[in-house]
C-alpha positions as CSV (number, residue, x, y, z in Angstrom):
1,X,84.3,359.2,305.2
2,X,80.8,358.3,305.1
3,X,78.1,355.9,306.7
4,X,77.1,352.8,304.9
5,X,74.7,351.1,307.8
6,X,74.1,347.2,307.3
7,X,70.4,347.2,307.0
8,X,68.9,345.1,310.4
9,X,67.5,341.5,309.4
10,X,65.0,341.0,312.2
11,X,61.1,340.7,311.9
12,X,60.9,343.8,313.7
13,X,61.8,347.6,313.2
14,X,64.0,349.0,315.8
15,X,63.2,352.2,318.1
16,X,65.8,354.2,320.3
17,X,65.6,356.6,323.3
18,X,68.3,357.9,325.7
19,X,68.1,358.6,329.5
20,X,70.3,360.3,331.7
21,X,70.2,359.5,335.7
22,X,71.9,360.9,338.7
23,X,73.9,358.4,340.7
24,X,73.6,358.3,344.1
25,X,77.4,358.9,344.4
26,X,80.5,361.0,343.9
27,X,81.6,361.6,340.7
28,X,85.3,360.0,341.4
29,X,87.1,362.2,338.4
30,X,85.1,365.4,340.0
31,X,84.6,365.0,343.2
32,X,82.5,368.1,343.5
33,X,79.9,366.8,341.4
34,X,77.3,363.4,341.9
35,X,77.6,360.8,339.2
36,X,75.9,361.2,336.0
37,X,74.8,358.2,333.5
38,X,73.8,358.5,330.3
39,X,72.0,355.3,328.5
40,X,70.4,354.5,324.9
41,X,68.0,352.2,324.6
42,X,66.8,349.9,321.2
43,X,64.2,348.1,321.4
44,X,61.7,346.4,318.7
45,X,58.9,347.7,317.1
46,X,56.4,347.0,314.4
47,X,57.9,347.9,310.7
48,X,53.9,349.2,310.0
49,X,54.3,351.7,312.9
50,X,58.0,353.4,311.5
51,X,56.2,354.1,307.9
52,X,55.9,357.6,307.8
53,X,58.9,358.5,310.9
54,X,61.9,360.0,310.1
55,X,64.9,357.7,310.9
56,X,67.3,359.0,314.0
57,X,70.3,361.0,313.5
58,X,73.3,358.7,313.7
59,X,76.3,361.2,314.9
60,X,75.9,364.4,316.5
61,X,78.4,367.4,316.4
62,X,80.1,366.3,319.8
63,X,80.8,362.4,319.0
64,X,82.1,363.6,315.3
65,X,84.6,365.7,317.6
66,X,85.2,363.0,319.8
67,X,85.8,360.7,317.1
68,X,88.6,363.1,315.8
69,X,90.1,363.4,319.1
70,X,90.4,359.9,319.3
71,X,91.4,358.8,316.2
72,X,92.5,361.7,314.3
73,X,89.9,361.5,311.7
74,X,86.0,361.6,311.6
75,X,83.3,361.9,309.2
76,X,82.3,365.4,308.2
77,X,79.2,366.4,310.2
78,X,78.3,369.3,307.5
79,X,78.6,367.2,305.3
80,X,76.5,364.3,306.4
81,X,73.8,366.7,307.7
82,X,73.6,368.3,304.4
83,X,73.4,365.2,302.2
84,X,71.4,363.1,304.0
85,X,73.4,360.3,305.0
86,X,73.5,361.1,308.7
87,X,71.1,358.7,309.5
88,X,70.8,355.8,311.6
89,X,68.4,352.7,311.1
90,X,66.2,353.1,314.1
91,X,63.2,355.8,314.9
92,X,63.9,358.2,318.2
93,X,60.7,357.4,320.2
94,X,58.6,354.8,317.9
95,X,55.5,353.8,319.2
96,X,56.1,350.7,321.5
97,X,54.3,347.1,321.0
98,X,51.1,347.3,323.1
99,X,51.5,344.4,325.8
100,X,54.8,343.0,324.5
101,X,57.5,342.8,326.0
102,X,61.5,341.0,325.2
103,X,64.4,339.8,327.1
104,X,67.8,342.4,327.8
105,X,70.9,342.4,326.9
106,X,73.3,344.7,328.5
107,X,76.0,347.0,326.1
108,X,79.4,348.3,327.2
109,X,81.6,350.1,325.0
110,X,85.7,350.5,325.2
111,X,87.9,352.6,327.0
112,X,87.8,356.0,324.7
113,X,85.0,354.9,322.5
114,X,80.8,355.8,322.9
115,X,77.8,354.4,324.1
116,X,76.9,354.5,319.9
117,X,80.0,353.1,318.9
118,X,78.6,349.0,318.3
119,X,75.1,350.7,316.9
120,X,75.3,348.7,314.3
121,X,75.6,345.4,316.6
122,X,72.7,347.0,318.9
123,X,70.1,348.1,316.0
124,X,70.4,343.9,314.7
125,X,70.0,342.3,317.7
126,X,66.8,344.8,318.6
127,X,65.2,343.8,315.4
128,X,65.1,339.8,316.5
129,X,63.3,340.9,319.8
130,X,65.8,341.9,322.4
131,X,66.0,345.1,324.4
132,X,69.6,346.3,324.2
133,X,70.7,348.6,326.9
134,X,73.9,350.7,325.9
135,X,75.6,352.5,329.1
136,X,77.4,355.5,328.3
137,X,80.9,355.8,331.1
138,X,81.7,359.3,331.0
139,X,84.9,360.8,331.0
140,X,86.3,357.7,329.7
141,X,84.6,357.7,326.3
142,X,85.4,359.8,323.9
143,X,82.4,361.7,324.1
144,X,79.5,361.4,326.8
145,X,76.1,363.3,325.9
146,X,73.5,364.1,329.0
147,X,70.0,364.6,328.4
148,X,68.7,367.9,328.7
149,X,65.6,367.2,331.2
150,X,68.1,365.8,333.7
151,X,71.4,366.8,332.8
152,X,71.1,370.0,330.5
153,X,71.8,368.7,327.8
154,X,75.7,369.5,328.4
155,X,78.1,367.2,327.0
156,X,82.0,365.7,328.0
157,X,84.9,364.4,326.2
158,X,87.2,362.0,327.2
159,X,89.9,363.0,330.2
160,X,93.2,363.3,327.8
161,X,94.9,362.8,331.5
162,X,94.0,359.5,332.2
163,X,95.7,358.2,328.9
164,X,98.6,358.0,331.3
165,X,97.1,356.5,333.6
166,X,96.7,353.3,331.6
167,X,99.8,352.2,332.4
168,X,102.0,353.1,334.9
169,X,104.7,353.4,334.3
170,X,103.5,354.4,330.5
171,X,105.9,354.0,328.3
172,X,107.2,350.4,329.9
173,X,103.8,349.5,330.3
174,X,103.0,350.3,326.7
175,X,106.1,347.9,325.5
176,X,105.4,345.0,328.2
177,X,102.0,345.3,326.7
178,X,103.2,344.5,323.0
179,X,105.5,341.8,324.1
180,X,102.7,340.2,325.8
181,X,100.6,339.9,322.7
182,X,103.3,337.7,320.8
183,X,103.6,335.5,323.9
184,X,103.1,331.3,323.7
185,X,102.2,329.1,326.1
186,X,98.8,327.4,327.4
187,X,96.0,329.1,328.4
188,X,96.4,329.2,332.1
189,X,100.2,330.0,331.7
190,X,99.1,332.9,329.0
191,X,96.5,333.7,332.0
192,X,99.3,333.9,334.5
193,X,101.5,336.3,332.0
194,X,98.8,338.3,331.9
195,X,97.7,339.2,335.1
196,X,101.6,339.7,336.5
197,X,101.6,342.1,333.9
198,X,98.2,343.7,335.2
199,X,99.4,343.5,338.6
200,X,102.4,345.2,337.8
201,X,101.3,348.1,335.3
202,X,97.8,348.5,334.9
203,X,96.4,349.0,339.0
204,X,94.3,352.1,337.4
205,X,92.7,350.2,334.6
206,X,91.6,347.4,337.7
207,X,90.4,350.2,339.6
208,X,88.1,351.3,337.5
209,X,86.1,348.2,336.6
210,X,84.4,348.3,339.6
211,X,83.6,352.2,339.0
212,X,81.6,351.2,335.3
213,X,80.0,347.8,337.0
214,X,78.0,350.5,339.2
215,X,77.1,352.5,336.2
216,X,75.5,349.3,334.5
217,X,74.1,348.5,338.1
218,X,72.7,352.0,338.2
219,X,71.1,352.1,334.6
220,X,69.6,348.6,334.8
221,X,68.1,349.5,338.3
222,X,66.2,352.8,336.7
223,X,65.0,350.2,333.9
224,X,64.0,347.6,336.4
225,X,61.3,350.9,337.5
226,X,60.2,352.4,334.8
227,X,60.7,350.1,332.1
228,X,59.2,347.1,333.0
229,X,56.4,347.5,330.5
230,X,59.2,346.9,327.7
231,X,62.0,344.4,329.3
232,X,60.7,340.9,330.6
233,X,63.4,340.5,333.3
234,X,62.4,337.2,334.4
235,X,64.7,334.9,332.1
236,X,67.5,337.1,333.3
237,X,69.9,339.6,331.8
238,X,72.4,339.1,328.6
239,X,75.9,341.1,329.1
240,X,78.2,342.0,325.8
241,X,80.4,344.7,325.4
242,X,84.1,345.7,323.1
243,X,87.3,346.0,324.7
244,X,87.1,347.1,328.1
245,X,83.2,346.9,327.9
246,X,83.7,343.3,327.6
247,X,86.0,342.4,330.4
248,X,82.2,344.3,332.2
249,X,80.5,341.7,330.2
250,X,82.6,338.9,332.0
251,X,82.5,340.6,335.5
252,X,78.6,340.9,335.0
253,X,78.4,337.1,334.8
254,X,80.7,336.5,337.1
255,X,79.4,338.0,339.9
256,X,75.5,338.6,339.0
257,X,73.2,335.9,339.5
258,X,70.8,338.0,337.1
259,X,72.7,337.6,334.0
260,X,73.0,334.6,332.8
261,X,75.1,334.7,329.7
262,X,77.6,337.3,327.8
263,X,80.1,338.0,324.9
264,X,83.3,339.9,325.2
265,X,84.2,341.4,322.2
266,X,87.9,341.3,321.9
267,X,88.6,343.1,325.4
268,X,91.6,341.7,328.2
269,X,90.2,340.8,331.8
270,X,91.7,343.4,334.2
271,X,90.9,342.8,337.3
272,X,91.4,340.2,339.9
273,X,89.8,336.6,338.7
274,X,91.9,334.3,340.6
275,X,89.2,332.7,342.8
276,X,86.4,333.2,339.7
277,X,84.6,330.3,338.8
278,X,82.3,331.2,335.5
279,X,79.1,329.6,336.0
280,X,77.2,331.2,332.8
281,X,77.6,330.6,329.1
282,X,80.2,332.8,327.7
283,X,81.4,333.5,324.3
284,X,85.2,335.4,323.5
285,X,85.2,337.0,320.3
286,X,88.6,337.6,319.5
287,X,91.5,338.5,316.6
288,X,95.2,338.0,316.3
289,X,96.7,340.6,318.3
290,X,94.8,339.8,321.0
291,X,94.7,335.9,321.1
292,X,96.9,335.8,323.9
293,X,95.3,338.3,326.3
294,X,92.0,336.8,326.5
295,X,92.9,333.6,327.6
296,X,91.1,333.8,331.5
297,X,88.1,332.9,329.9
298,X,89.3,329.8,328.7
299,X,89.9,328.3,332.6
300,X,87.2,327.8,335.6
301,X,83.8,327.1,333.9
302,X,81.3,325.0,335.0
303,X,79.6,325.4,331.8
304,X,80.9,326.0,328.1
305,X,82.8,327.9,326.8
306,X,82.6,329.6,322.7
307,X,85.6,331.0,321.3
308,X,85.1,332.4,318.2
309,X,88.5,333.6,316.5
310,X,88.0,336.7,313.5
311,X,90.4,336.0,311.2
312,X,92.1,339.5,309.4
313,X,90.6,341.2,312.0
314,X,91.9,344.1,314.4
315,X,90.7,345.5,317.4
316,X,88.6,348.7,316.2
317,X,87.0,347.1,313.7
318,X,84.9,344.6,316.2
319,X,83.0,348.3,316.1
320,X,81.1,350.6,313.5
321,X,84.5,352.0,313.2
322,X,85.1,348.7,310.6
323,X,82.1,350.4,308.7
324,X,83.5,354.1,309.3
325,X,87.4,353.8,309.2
326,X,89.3,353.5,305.4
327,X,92.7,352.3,307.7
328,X,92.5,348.6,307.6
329,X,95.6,349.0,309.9
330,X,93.4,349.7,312.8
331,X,90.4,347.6,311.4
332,X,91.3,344.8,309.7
333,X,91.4,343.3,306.1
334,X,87.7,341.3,306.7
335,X,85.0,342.8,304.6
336,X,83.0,345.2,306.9
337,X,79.7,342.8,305.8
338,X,81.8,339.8,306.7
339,X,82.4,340.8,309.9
340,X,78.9,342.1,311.2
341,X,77.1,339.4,309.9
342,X,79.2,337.1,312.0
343,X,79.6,339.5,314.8
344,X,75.8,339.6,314.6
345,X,75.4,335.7,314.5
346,X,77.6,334.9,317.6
347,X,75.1,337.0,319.6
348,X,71.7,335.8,318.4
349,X,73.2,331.9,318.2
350,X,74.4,332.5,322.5
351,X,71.2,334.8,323.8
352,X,68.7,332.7,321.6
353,X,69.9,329.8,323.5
354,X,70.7,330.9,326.6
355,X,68.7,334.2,327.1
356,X,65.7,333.2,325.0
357,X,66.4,329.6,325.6
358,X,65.0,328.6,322.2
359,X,67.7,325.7,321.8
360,X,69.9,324.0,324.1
361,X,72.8,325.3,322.7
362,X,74.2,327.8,319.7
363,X,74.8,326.4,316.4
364,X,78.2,328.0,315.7
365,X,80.2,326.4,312.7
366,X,83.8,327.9,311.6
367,X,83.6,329.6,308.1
368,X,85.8,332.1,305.8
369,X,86.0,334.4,308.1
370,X,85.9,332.5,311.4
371,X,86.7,329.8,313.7
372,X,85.1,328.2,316.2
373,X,86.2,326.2,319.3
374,X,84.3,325.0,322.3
375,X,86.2,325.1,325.9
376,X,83.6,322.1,327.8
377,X,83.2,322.8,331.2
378,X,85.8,322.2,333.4
């Protein structure tokens, strides 16, 4: 396995820094301990000032390991080191833009993925002039790394125990799951199938979306103080995110008067949304095997609704697992350029418009690899 990184296409170079904060409450999974969050941050910078800078690592030790863990096979860190290729298009720390400052958009990753795991996505959408905040929810991605200033450095891997926890019970869960995914119907009867199958097997993945909603509220806070030299907050706050990080993205918007658009990436709304009326632009990104899951978005807008449909596509590979993983089994048959360069346009067409507000609305046309349909408001 080895990294081939899509080069970014913005006017700008992109630069990258982490932070680690203690939360203000109990770690839930350890009670003994407070709450730590661990963020990356891209942002733009001028190509002139990245000329002589080395480019930042892209994996370290730990998230090879945790890559393993979680899907049995990982790039070899050795060997990356040793040839060179373990390298990431951005610069750890490049100089800022003196007096400049660019609209953010809020990253979540999956359930038992990493804060790095949509670098790819992150390190384009920095180089057209957004700030993209990537939160890190420990002990549920597959590897979580602390700063060493406020955290030690120390590092932790994803809770092998709450795999089971993810349904309950598992294995019928797991099944009910599958058969839901070939269900037909509309989408508010596909919505209905959905959530009696939440309601019935999945309380601890509800639970928790709360839990990560209070990470992002955390992070964004300590950016709101100390980074308001970089982020102009005053058009509001973008929300994306894969998987699980995406149903974050819809609760964002949801409930947050500060954001004021989002993506989900693929990812199934658990949690209650019966009363929820969307009142934000909102884009679903989605494949086959989950067409039917995703369908909440669809119903109770006041304002449109994108759906943009990957064909050959699987769940992983809306990640830089498409660029990392040989199994098109878990990623997809889509070319791994096909698929970020359109991954990559459904965000800059929605936050150009709506974050940006450079156009009244994003210029989304189907293609070869996709297809587009607009939900008006409702």
């Amino acid at each position: 396995m080895k990294i081939n990184a899509p080069v970014p296409t913005g006017e700008y170079a992109v630069g990258t820094f982490t932070y680690t904060i203690k939360n203000h409450r109990k770690e839930v999974m350890e009670p003994s301990k407070m709450r730590s969050i661990a963020s990356r941050v891209y942002y733009p910078v001028l190509k002139s000032d990245v000329v002589n800078l080395p480019k930042a690592r892209y994996m370290s030790p730990q998230i090879t390991e945790g890559i393993k863990r979680a899907f049995m096979i990982a790039p070899n860190f050795g060997k990356l080191e040793s040839s060179g290729q373990n390298t990431s298009e951005c610069y750890e720390n490049a100089p800022r833009i003196p007096g400049q400052k660019f609209p953010l958009i809020v990253f979540n990753h999956g359930y038992n993925s990493y804060r790095e795991a949509n670098s790819f996505l992150c390190i384009e959408l920095a180089s057209h002039g957004y700030v993209v905040l990537s939160v890190a929810h420990s002990r549920e991605a597959l590897c979580t790394e602390f700063d060493e200033e406020t955290d030690d450095g120390r590092f932790v891997f994803f809770d092998k125990s709450l795999s089971k926890k993810t349904y309950n019970p598992y294995w019928r869960g797991v099944f009910a799951a599958l058969k839901l995914t070939k269900e037909k119907g509309t989408k508010e009867e596909l919505s209905h199938k959905f959530d009696v199958f939440q309601n019935k097997y999945c309380s601890f993945l509800q639970s928790r979306l709360d839990e990560w909603v209070k990470d992002v509220d955390a992070s964004v806070d300590y950016a709101k103080k100390n980074l308001s030299d970089l982020i102009d907050f005053e058009k509001g706050i973008g929300a994306t995110g894969h998987s699980y990080g995406g149903n974050v993205a819809y609760r964002l918007c949801a409930e947050k008067p500060e954001y004021v658009c989002g993506i989900n990436l693929d990812g199934a709304l658990f949690g209650d949304y019966t009363n929820t009326v969307m009142e934000k632009p909102f884009l679903q990104v989605s494949g086959k095997d989950n067409e039917s899951v995703v369908t909440r978005v669809y119903t109770n807008h006041t304002k449109t609704v994108y759906k943009v449909f990957f064909r050959d596509m699987k769940h992983f590979g809306f990640s830089d697992m498409k660029f990392l993983l040989p199994a098109k089994s878990m990623v997809g048959n889509l070319p791994a350029e096909a698929l970020h360069q359109n991954l990559c346009r459904c965000h800059l067409e929605l936050f150009d418009a709506f974050l940006k507000r450079k156009k009244t609305a994003p210029e989304l046309k189907s293609n070869d690899a996709v297809i587009v349909t607009e939900f008006p408001a409702t």
